[in-house]
N, C-alpha and C positions, 0 to 999 in steps of 0.2 A: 408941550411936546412939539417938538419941531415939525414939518414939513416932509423932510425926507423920513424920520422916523413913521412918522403916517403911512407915508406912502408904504415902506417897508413891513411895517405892521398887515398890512392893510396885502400887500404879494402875498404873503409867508398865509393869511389866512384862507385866501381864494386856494393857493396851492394845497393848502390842507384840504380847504374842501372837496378839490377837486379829485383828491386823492380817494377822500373816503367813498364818495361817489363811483369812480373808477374800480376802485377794490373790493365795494360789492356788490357791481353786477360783470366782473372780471369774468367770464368762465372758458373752460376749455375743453377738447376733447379726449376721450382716455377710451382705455380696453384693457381685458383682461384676458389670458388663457392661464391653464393651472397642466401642465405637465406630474403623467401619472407614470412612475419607472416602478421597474420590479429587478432587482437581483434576488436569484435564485441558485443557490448554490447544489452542486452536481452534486453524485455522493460515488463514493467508491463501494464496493461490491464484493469481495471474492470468497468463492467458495468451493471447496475440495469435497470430491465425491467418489468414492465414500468417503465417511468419517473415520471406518475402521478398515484399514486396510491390509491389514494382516492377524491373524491367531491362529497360532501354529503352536502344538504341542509333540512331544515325541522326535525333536532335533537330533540330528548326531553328525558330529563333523564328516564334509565333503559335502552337505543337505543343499540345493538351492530353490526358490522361490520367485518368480516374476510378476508382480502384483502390478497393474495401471490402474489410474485413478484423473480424473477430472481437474484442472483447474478452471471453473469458470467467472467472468465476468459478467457478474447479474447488475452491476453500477452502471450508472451515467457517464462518468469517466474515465478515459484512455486509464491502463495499470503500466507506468513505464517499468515498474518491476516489480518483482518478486522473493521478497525476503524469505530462508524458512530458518529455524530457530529448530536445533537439534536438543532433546534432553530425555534422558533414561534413566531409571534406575534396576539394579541386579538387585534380587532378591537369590542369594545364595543358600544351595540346601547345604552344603557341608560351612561348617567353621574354616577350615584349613586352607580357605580359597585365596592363595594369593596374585593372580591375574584377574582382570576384567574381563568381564566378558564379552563388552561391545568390545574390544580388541579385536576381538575374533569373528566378527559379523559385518563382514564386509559387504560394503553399497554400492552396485552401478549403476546408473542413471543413463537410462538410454534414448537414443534418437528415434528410432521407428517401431513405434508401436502394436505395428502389425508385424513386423518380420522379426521385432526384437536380436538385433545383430550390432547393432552401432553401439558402440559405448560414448557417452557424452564425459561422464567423468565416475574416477573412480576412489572412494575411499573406504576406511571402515567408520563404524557407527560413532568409535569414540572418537577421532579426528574428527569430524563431524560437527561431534557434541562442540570442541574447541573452536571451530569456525568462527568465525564473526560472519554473519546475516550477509553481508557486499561478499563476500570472499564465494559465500557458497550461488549469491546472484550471478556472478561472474563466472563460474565458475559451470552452472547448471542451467539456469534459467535464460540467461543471456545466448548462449549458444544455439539453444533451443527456440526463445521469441524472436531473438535480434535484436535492430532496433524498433520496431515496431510495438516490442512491449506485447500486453494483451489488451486489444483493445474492444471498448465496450462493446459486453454483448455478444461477446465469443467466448470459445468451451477451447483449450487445448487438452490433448490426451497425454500425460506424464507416466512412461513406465518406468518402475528400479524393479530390480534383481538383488536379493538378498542371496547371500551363500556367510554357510556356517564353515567357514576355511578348517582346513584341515591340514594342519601345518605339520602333519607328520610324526608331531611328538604327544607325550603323554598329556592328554586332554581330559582326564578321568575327574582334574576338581571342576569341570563346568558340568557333569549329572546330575540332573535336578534342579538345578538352573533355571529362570526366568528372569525375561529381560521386560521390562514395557518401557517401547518405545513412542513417544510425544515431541508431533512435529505440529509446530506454528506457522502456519505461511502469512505473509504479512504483506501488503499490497501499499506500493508508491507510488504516488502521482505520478504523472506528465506534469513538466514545467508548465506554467500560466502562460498566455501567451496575447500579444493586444489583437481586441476585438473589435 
């Protein structure tokens, strides 16, 4: 073996050595924190009070009725609105009935509670029924919150006025009649927004 291979041999092992020497008494210094997060998701809330808000027996056209009732926010979260979902059904005493009855059961939905005078909006029960959920928000609830919506943790007071119209003409197939009326209110977020 040559001379310079020597030599070369001979770098390449001190380097090794020194390597391994080097690399285990190498240390350094470290730390740790551990980051504790929590999402917690809000909840929505809403609840109508009463749950029954009308039973009325012994109707006859020209009849009206002003019931108020509660909407409140018992959730965590803003309600930017307020869906209600209309559905009835007649239970007719005579067979020969050929009109509906919610035709004739007309609904106003008014602004002030106490003086009951304002009309917010006005249809009957079976329009209504046909609504789509946004039409009757817009329509009823929108005018009444704004934009503000109902937000957590507040009660607003919602009065309607029921009248059995009396349109003048022979009304004789709605005697004995009964309507049960079933309203859903349904409660929409506020948009998310960065926090």
């Amino acid at each position: 073996m040559g001379i310079k291979k020597q030599i070369g041999i001979g770098v390449l092992s001190a380097a090794l050595g020194l390597a391994m020497i080097g690399g285990g008494t190498y240390a350094y210094f470290s730390d740790e924190e551990v980051s504790q997060n929590t999402f917690a998701a809000g909840t929505l809330d809403l609840n109508a009070e009463p749950t029954e808000m009308i039973n009325l027996n012994n109707l006859k056209p020209g009849d009206s009725m002003i019931r108020t009732f509660e909407l409140q926010n018992n959730g965590t979260l803003d309600i930017e609105k307020v869906l209600l979902e209309t559905n009835y059904s007649v239970i007719d005493a005579k067979s020969d009935n050929t009109d509906d009855f919610g035709k004739h059961i007309e609904v106003e939905f008014l602004y002030n509670a106490d003086k009951l005078d304002e009309v917010i909006y006005k249809t009957t029960l079976a329009d209504l029924k046909n609504m789509k959920p946004e039409a009757v928000n817009k329509h009823v609830f929108y005018p009444q919150f704004g934009d503000k919506g109902l937000p957590a943790g507040t009660v607003d007071d919602i009065a309607v006025k029921f009248n059995f119209v009396d349109n003048g003409k022979d009304q004789n197939e709605f005697q004995g009649d009964a309507l049960n009326l079933e309203w859903t209110f349904k409660a929409v977020q506020a948009p998310g927004e960065a926090r």
